[in-house]
Backbone bond lengths (Angstrom), bond angles and torsions (degrees), N, CA, C in turn:
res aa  C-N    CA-C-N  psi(-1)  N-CA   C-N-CA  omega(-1)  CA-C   N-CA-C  phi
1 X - - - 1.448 - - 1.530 109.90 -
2 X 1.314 121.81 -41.78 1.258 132.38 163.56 1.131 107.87 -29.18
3 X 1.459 120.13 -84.57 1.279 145.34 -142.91 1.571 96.34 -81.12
4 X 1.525 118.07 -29.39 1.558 90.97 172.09 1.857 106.40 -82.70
5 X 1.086 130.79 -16.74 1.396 115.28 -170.46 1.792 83.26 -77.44
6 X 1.120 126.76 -69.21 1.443 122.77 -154.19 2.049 98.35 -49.66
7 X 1.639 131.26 -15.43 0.989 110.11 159.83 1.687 116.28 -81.48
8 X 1.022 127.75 -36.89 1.341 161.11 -177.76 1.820 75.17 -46.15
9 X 0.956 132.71 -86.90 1.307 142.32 -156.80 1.350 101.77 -69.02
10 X 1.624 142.43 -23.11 1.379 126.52 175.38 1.522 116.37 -92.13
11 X 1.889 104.88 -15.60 0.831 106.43 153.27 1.672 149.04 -69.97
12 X 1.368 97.61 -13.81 1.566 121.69 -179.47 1.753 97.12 -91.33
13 X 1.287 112.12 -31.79 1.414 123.55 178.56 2.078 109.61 -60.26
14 X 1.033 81.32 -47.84 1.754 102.01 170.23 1.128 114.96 -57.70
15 X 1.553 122.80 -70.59 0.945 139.31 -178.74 1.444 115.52 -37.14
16 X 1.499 119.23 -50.22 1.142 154.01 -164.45 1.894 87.34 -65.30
17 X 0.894 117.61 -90.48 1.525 141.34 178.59 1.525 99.91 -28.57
18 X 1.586 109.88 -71.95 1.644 102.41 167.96 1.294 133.71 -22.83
19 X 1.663 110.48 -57.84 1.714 135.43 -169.12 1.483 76.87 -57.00
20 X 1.406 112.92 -70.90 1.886 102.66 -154.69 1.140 128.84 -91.53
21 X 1.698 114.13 31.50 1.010 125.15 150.55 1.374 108.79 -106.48
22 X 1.199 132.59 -18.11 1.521 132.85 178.92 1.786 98.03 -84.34
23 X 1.346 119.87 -38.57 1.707 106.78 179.32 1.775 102.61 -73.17
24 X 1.462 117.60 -22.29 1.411 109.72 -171.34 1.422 102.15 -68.13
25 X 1.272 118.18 -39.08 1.420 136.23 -174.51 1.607 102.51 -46.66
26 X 1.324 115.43 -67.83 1.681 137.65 -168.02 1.159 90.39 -68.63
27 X 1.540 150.80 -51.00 1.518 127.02 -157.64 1.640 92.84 -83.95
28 X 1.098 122.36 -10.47 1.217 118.92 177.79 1.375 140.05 -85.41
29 X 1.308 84.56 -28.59 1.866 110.40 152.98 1.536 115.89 -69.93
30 X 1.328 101.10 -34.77 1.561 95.58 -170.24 1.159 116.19 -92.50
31 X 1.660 110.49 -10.26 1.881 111.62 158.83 1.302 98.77 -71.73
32 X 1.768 131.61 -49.43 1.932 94.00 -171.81 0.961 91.79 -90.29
33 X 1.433 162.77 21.82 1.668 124.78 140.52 1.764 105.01 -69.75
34 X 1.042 115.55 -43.50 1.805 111.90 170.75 1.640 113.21 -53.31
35 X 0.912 132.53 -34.00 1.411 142.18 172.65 1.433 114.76 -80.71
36 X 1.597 133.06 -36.33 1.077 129.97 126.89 1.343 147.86 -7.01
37 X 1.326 93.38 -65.23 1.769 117.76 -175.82 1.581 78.15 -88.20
38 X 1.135 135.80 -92.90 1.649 127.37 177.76 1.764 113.29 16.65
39 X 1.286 113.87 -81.82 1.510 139.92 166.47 1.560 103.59 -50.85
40 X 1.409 135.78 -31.83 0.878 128.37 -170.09 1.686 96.45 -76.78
41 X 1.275 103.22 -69.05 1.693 107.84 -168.29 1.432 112.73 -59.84
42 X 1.812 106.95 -11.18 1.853 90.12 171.85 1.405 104.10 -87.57
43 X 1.199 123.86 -36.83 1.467 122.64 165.28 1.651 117.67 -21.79
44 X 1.743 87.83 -75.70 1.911 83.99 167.72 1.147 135.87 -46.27
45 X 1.426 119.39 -45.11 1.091 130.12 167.55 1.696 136.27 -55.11
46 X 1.509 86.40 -20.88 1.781 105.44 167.97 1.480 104.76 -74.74
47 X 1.585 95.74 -63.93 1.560 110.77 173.54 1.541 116.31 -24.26
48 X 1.171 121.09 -71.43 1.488 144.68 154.45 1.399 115.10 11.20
49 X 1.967 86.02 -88.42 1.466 119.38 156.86 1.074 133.48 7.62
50 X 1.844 86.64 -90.94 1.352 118.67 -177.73 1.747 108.72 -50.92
51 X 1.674 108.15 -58.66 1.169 105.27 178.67 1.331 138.63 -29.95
52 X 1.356 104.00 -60.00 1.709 137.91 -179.70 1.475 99.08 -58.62
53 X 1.627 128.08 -42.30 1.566 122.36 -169.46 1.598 92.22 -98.55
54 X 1.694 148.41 -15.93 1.287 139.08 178.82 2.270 85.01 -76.13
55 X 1.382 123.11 -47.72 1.115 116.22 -152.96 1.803 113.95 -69.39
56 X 2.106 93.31 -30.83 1.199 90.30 -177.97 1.918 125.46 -74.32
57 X 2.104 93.84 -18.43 1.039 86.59 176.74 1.654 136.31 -79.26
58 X 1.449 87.34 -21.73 2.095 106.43 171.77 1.777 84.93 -62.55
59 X 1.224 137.65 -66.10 1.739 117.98 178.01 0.970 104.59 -22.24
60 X 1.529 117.81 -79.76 1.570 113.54 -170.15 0.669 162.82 -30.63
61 X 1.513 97.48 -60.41 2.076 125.17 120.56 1.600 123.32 3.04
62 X 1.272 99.95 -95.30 1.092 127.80 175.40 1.763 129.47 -37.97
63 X 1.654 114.86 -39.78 1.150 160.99 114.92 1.559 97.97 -5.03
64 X 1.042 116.66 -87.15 1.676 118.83 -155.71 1.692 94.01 -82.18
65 X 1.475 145.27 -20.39 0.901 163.84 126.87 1.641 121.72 10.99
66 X 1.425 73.07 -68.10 1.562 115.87 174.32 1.192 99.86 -58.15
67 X 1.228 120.62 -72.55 1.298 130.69 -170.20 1.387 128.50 -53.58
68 X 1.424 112.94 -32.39 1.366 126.33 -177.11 1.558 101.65 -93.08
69 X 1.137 148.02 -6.75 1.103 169.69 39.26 1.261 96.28 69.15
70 X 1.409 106.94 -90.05 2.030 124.43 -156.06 1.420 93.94 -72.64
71 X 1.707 114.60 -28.48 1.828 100.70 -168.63 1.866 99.37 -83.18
72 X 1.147 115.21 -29.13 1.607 123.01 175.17 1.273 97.62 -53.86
73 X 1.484 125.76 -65.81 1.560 113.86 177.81 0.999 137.23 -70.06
74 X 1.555 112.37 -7.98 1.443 128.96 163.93 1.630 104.90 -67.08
75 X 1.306 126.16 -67.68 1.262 130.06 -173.90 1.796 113.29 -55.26
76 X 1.485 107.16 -38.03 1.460 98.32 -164.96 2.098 103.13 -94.68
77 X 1.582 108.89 5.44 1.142 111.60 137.95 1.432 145.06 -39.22
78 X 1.623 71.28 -88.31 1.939 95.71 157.02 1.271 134.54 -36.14
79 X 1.511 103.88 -39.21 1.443 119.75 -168.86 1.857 94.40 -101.79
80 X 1.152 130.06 -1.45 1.419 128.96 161.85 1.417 110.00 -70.89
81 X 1.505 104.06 -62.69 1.367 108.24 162.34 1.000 149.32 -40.40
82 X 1.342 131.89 -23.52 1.375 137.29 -171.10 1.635 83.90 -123.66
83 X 1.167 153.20 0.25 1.745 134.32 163.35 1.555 75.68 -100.60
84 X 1.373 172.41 7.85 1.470 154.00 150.20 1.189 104.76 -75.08
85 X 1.428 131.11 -55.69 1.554 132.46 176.68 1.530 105.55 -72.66
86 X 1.017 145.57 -10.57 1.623 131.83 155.59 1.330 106.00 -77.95
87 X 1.439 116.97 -42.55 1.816 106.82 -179.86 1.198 103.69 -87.41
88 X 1.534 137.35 22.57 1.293 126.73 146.43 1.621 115.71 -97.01
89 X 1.519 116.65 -32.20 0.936 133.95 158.62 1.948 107.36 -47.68
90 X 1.344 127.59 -66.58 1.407 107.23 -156.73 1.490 92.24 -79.44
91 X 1.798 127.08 -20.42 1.730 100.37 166.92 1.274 142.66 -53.89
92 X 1.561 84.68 -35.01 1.350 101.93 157.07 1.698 135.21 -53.49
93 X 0.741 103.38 -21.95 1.744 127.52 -165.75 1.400 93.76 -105.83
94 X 1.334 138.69 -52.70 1.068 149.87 -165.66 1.798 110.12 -66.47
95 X 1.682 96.66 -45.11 1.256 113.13 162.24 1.968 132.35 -60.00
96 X 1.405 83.64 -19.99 1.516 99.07 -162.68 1.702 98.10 -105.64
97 X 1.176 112.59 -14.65 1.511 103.45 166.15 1.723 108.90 -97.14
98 X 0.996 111.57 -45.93 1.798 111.63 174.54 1.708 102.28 -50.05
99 X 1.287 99.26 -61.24 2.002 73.92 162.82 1.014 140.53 -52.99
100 X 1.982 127.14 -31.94 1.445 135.39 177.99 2.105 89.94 -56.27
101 X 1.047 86.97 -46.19 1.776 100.62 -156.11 1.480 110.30 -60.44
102 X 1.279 115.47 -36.62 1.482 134.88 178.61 1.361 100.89 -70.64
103 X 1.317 122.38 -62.53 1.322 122.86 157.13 1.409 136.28 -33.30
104 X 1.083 116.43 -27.05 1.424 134.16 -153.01 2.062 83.21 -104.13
105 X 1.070 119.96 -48.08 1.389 114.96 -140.48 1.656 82.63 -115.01
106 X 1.175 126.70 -1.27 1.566 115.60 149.46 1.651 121.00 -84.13
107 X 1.170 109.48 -13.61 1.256 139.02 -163.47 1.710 87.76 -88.93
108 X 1.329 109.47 -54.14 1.486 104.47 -179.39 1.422 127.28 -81.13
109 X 1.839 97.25 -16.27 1.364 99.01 169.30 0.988 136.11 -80.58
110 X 1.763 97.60 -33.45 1.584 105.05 160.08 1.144 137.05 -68.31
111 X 1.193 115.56 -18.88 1.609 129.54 170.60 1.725 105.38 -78.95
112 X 1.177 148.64 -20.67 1.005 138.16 169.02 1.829 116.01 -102.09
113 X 1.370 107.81 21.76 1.509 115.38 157.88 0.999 119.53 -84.49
């Protein structure tokens, strides 16, 4: 009778030891799955990040883009304009000597009739 309670009791002793090595086990799993997921959601959150500052900088990009863009067509406007008014200018000029010249050589034609 002894000897079964004193097993009875090393067995509960066991038992005992088992349970809290099997719950040490599980809270222990469930800190690195929590530490896991931890790393997981900063990950995303980098991920995220990154996205939002790669997206804002293609804006930015794109943005100044623009800009260099609108000043290119600004300048090669400008610069349309002012080579149109010189080549209206030397037709003009061009025009205004073929008349001196027309003039000039009716002047000579008529004078040698």
């Amino acid at each position: 009778k002894d000897l079964k309670s004193g097993t009875d009791q090393v067995n509960k002793k066991i038992a005992v030891v088992v349970a809290g090595r099997k719950a040490r086990e599980s809270y222990q799993a469930m800190q690195r799955s929590n530490r896991i997921k931890s790393v997981q959601k900063d990950a995303e959150k980098l991920v995220t990040s990154t996205a939002a500052w790669q997206a804002a900088e293609e804006r930015a990009r794109a943005a100044e883009d623009d800009d260099v863009r609108n000043r290119v067509a600004g300048n090669y406007s400008a610069l349309r304009k002012v080579l149109h008014s010189e080549t209206v200018a030397r037709k003009a000029a061009d025009i205004s000597i073929k008349a001196k010249l027309t003039k000039e050589l009716n002047k000579l034609t008529d004078g040698s009739k």
